[in-house]
C-alpha positions in Angstrom: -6.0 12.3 -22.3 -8.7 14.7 -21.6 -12.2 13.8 -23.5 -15.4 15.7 -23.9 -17.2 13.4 -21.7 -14.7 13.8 -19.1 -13.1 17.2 -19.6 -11.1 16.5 -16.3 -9.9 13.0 -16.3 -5.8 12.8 -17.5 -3.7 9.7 -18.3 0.1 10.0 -17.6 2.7 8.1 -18.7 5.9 8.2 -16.4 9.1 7.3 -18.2 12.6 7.3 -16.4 15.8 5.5 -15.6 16.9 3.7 -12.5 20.1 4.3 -10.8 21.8 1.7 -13.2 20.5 3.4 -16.4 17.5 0.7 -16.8 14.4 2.3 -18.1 10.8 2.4 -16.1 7.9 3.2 -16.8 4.5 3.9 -15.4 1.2 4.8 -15.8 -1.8 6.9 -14.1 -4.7 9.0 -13.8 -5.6 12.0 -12.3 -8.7 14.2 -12.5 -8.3 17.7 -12.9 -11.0 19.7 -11.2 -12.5 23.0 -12.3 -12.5 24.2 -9.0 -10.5 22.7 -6.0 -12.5 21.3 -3.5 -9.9 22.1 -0.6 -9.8 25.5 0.4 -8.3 27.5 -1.7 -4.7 29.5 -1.7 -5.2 32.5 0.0 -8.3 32.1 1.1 -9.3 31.7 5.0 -8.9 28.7 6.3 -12.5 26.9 8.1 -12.2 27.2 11.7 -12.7 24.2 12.9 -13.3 22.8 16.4 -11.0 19.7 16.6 -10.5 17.4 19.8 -7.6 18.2 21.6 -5.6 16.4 24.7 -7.6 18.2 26.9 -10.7 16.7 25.8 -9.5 13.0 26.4 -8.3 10.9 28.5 -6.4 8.7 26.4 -5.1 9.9 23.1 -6.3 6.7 21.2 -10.3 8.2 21.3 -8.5 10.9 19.0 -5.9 9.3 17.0 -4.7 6.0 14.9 -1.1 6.5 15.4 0.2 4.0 17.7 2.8 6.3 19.1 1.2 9.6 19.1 3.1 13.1 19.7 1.0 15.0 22.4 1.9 18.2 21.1 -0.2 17.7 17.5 -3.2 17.5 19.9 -2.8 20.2 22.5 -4.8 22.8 20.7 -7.8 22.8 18.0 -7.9 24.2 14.7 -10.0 26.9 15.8 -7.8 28.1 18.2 -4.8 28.0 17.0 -5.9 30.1 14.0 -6.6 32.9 16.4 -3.4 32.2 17.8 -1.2 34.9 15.6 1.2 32.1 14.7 1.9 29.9 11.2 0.0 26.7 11.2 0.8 23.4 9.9 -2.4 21.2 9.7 -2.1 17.2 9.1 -5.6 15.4 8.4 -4.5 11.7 8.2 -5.5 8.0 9.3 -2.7 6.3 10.2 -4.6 3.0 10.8 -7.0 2.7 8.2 -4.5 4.8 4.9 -6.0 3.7 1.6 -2.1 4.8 0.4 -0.5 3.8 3.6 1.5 7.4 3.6 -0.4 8.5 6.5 1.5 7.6 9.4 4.9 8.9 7.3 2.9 12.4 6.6 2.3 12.7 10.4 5.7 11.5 11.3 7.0 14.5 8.9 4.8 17.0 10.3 6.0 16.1 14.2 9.7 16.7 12.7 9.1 20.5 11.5 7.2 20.8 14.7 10.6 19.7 16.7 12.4 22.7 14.5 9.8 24.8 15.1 7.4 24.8 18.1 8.2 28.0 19.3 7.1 30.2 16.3 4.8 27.8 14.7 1.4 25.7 15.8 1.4 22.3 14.8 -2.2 20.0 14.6 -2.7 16.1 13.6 -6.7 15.7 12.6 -7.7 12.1 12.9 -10.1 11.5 10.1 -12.2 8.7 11.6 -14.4 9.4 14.5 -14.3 7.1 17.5 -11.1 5.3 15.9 -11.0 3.0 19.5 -14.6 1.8 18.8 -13.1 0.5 15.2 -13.1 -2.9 14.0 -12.3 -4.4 11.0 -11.7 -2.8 7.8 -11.6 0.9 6.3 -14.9 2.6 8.6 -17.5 4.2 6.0 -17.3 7.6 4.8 -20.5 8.6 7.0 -17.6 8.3 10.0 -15.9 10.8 9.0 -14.9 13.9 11.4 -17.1 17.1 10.9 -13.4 18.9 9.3 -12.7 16.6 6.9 -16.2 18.0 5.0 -15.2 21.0 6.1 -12.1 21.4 4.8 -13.9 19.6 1.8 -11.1 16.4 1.9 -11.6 14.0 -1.1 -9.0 11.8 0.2 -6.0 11.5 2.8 -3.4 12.7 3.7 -3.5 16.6 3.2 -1.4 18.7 4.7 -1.8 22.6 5.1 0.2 25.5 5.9 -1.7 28.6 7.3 0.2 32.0 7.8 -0.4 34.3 11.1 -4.0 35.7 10.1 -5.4 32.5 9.0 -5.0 32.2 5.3 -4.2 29.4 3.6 -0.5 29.9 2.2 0.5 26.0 0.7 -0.9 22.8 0.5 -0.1 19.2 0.0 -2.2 16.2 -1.4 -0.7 12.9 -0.3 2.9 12.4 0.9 5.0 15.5 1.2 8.3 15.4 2.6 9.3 17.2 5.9 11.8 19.8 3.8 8.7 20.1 1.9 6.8 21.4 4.5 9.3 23.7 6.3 9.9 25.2 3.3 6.4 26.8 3.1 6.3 27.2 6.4 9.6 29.2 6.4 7.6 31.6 3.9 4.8 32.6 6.7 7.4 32.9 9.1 9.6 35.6 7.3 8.7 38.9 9.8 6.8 41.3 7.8 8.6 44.5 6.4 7.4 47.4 8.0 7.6 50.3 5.1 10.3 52.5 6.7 12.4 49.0 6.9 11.9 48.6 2.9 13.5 51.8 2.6 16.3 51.8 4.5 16.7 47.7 2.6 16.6 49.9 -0.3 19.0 52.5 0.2 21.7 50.1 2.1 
């Protein structure tokens, strides 16, 4: 647990049973942070300019995944925040995953987009620059997109979900599942009540 030394560092210990009743057990760490580094809930989400489809001419100068979805790329964070619409942000590295979950996180972001496109905005953020010019391992943290310290990312995946001004309504370290996702977004896409509709909710 916890120490004075480091206030923020947690142990866990993980004990269950498999589907034929044998027990397992695990164990991790976790630090617990004062003060998230991601934006916060509620708070604005950073506009930033991402490349888009538009920008390229093939979509493997913007993206690791080998079978990309065209749609996560057809508009920039940015814009789509001034778009009036939820948002559903993936930043992932499909390629080059230190947990290998990000090609999975994507794939599960692409689904809620298939349920959703109309109502909703839907952006994949590559976290390596120039992921073509790539070879060999994991590139260094100094490639790194300009959102991925803006959006202050210790690690990857992260996936966000912004409602229609902007804000910053969920978000989701590692891998989250696609019901998961919809979920939250299903919260930002709830119309808003107008006052003379609460009353007439209230009185029915």
């Amino acid at each position: 647990e916890a120490t004075p030394a480091q206030p923020g560092l947690w142990a866990l210990q993980i004990t269950t049973t498999t589907s034929d009743y044998e027990p397992v057990q695990a164990q991790t760490a976790v630090i617990v942070r004062e003060k998230s580094l991601t934006p916060a809930i509620g708070s604005p989400a950073p506009g930033s300019v991402t490349p888009t489809v538009g920008d390229v001419e093939d979509l493997s100068t913007i993206t690791t995944d080998d079978s990309p979805d065209p749609d996560l790329y057809r508009l920039s964070i940015h814009e789509a925040l001034k778009a009036g619409k939820p948002l559903v942000v993936v930043f992932a590295t499909p390629a080059f995953c230190v947990s290998a979950t990000c090609g999975p996180q994507v794939e599960m972001v692409s689904q809620v987009k298939e349920r959703h496109k109309e109502e909703a905005n839907f952006i994949h953020v590559e976290v390596f620059e120039d992921p073509h010019l790539i070879e060999g391992g994991r590139p260094s943290q100094e490639q790194v997109v300009p959102a991925v310290e803006e959006w202050g990312l210790p690690t990857e995946p992260w996936t966000f979900v912004m409602d229609r001004e902007g804000n910053v309504h969920a978000k989701f370290e590692q891998f989250t599942t696609a019901e998961e996702i919809e979920q939250a977004l299903q919260e930002v896409l709830e119309p808003a009540i107008s006052p003379d509709n609460r009353r007439l909710k209230a009185n029915l």
